[in-house]
Backbone as JSON, one array per atom type, in Angstrom:
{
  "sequence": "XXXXXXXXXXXXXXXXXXXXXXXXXXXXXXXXXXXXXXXXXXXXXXXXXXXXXXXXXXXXXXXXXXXXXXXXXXXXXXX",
  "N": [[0.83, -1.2, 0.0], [1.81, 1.04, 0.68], [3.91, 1.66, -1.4], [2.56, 2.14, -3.48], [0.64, 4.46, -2.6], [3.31, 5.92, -2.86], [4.37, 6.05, -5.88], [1.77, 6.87, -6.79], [2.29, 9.59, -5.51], [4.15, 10.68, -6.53], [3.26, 11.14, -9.18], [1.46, 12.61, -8.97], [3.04, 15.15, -8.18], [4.4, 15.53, -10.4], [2.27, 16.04, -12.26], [1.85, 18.36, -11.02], [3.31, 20.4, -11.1], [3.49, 20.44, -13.64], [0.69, 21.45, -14.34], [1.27, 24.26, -13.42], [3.19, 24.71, -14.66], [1.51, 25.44, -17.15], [0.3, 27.7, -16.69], [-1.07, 31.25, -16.8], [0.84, 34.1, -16.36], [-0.19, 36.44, -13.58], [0.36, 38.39, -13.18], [2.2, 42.16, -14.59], [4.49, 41.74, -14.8], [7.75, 44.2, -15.07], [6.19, 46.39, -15.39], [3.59, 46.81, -13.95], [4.71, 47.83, -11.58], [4.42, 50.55, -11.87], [2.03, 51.39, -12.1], [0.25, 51.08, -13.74], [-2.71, 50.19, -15.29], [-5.34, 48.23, -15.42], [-6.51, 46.09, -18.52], [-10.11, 46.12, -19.62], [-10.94, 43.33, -20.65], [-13.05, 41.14, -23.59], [-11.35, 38.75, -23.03], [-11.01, 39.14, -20.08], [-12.94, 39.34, -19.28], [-14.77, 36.81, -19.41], [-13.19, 35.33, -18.28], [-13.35, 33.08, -16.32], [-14.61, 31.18, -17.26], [-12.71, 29.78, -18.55], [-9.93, 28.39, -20.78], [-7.6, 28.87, -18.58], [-8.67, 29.0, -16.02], [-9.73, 26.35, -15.78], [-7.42, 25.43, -15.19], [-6.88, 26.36, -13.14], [-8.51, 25.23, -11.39], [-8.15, 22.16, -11.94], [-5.38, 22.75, -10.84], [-5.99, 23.23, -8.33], [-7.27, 20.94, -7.25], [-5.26, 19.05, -7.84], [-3.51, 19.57, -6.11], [-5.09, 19.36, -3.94], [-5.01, 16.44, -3.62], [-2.43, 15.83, -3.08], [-2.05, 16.56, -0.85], [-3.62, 15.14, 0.77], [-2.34, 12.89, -0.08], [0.33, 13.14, 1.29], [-0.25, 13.38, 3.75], [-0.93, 10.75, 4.62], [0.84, 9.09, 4.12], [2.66, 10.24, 5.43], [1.34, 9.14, 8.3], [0.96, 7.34, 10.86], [-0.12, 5.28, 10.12], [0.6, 3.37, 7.95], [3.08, 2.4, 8.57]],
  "CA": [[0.0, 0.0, 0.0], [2.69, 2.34, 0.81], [4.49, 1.79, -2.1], [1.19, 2.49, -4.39], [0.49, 5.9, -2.41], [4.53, 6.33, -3.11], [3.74, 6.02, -6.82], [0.85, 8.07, -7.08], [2.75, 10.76, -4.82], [5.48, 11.13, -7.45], [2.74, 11.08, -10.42], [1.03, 13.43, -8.69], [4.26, 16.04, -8.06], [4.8, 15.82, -11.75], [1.48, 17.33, -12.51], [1.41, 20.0, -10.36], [4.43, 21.04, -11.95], [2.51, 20.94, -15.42], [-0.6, 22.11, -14.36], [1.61, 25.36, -12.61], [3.97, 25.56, -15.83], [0.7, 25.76, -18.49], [-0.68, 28.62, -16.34], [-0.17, 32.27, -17.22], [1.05, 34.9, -15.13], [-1.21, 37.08, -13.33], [1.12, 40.01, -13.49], [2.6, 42.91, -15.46], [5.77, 42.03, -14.7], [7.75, 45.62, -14.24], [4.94, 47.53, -15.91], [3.03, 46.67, -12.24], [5.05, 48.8, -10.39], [4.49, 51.87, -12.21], [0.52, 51.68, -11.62], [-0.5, 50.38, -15.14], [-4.07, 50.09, -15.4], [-5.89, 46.38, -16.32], [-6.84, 46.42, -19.22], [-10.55, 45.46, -19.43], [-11.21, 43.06, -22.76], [-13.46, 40.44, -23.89], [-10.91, 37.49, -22.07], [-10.8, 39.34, -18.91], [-14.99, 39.59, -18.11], [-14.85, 35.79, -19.21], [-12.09, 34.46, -17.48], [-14.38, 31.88, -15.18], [-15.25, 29.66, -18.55], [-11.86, 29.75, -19.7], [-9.02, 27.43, -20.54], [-7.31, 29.79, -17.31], [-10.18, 28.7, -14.59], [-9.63, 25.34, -15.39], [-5.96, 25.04, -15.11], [-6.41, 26.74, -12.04], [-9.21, 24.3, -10.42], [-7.03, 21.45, -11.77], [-4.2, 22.76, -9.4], [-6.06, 23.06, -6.75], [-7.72, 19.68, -6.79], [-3.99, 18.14, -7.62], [-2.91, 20.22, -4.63], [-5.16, 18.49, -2.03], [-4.92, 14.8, -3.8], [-1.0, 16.13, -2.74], [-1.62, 16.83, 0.59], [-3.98, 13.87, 1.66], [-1.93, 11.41, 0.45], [0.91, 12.97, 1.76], [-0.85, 13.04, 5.17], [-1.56, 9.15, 4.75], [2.06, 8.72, 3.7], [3.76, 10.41, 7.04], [0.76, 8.72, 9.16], [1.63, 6.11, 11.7], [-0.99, 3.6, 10.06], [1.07, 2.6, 6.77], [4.62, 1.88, 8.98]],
  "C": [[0.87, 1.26, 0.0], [3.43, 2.92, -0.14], [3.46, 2.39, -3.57], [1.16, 3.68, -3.93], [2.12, 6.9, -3.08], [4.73, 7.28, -4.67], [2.79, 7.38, -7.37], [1.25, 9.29, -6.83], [3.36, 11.3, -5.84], [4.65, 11.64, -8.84], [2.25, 12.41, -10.04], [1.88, 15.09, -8.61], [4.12, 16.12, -9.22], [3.8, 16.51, -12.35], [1.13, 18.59, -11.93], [2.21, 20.48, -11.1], [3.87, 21.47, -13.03], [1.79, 21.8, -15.08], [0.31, 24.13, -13.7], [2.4, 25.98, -13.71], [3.06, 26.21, -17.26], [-0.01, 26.95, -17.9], [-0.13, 30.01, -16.85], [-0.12, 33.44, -16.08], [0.31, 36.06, -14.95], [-0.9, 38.16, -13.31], [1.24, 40.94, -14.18], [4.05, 42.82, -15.51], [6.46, 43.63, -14.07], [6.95, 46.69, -14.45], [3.79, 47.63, -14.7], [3.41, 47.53, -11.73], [4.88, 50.35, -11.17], [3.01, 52.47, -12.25], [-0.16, 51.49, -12.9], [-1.69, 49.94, -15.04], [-4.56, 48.95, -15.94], [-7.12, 46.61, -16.89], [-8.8, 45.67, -19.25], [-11.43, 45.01, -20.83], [-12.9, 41.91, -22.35], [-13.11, 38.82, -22.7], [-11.07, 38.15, -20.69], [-12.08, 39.04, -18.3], [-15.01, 37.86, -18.33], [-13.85, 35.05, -19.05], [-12.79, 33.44, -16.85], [-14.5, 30.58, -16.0], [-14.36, 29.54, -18.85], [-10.63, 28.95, -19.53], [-8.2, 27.51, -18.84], [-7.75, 29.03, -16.13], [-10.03, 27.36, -14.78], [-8.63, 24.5, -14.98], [-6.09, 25.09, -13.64], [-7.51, 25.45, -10.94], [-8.56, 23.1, -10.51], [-5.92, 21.51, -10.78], [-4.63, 22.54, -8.27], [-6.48, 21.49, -6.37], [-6.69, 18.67, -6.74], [-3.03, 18.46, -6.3], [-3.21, 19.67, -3.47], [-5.37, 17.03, -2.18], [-3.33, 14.67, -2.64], [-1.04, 15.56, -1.52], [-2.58, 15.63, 1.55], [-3.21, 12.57, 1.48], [0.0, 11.73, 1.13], [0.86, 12.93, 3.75], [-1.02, 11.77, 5.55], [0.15, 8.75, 4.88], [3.2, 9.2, 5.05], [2.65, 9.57, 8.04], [1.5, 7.45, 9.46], [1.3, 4.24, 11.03], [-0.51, 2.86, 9.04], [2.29, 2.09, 7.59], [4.24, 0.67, 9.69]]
}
């Protein structure tokens, strides 16, 4: 069993990585610090439906597969 959560742990690491490298950055980079105004388009009002929103619910749901099985994986009950 331990070695199966082990497994999955590692499969799992590798997509967060993806799912964190296909996302795009929420920034302006240094155009931010100078008080640059966001811009407001077409993609911005539907961001919610959009490739974006699902990357990002993907992370999160690979985020707490992460963290329960690494909670199972330090627990006392697999040693």
């Amino acid at each position: 069993m331990k070695t199966a959560l082990t497994v999955i742990f590692g499969i799992v690491c590798v997509v967060i990585v993806v799912l964190v490298l296909f996302q795009e950055a929420k920034d302006n980079g240094l155009g931010s610090l100078a008080g640059s105004a966001a811009n407001e388009t077409y993609w911005s009002k539907n961001k919610g439906r959009s490739k974006e929103a699902y990357l990002v619910l993907a992370t999160a749901i690979a985020v707490a597969i992460f963290l329960i099985i690494a909670l199972l994986l330090s627990s006392k009950f697999l040693n």
